[in-house]
C-alpha positions in Angstrom: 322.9 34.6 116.2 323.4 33.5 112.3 320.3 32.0 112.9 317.8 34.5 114.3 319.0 37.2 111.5 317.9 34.9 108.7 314.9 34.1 110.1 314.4 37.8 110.7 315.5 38.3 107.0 313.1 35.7 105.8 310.0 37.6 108.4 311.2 41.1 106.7 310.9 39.4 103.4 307.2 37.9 103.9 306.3 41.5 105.9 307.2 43.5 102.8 305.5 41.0 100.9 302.5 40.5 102.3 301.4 44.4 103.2 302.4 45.2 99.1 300.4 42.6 97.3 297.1 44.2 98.6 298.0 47.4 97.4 298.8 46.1 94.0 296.0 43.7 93.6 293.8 46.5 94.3 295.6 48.8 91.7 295.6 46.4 88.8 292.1 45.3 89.4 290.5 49.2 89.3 292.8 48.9 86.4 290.7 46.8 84.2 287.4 47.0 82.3 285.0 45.9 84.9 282.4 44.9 82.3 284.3 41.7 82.3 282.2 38.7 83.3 285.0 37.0 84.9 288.8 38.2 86.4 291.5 37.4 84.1 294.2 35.3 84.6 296.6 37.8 86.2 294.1 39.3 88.8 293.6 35.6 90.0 297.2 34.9 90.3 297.6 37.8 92.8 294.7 37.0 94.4 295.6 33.3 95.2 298.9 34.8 96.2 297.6 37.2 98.5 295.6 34.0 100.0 298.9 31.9 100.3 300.9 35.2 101.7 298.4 35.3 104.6 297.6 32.3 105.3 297.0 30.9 108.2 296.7 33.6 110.3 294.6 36.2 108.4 292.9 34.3 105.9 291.9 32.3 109.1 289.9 35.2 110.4 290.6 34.3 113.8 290.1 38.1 115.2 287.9 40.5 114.4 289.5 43.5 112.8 288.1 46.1 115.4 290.5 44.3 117.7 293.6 45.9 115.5 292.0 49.4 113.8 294.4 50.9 111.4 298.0 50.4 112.1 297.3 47.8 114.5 296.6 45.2 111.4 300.5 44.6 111.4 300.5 43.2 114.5 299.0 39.9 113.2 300.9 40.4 109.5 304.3 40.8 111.4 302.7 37.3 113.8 302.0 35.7 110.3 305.5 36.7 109.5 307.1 34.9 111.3 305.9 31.5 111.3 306.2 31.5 107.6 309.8 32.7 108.7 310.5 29.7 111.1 308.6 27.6 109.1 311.2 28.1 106.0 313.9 27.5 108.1 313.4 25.0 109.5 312.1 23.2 106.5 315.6 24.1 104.6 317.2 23.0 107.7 315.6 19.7 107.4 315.8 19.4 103.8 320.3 19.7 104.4 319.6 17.1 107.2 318.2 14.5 104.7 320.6 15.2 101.9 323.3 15.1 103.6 322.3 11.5 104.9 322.4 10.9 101.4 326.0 11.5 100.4 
């Protein structure tokens, strides 16, 4: 059971995450002076970590988004979710695996 509520925790995290940095991107972006030929620096860092936060199942664009209007977009976010979720763990659960072959 230990194990299901962190990966929950860890899906909750990446959720939170990854609905929020769209939001924010957008804000500081209509933020700027658009008479900039190029983004700065701090617009691409969000943007890269939008890319990273929904990767692979968004970024992917393996639906069309009429398949989930409004609300419905969460379905694949919470999806994406949690295989980052079970994809951490089990990579830290790994990781104690092979260091503690070490000692």
């Amino acid at each position: 059971m230990k194990k299901f509520a962190i990966i929950i925790l860890i899906a909750l995290v990446h959720f939170g995450c990854s609905v929020l940095i769209v939001p924010m991107t957008m804000s500081v972006a209509t933020a700027i002076d658009t008479t900039q030929p190029e983004p700065k620096v701090h617009i691409q860092i969000l943007v890269a970590a939008t890319r990273i936060l929904h990767f692979p199942i968004i970024s992917g664009s393996l639906y069309s988004r009429h398949w989930f209007p409004g609300d419905w977009i969460y379905v694949p976010i919470v999806l994406n979710s949690f295989i980052w979720a079970f994809g951490i763990y089990f990579l830290v659960v790994i990781y104690k695996k092979i260091i503690g072959k070490k000692n």
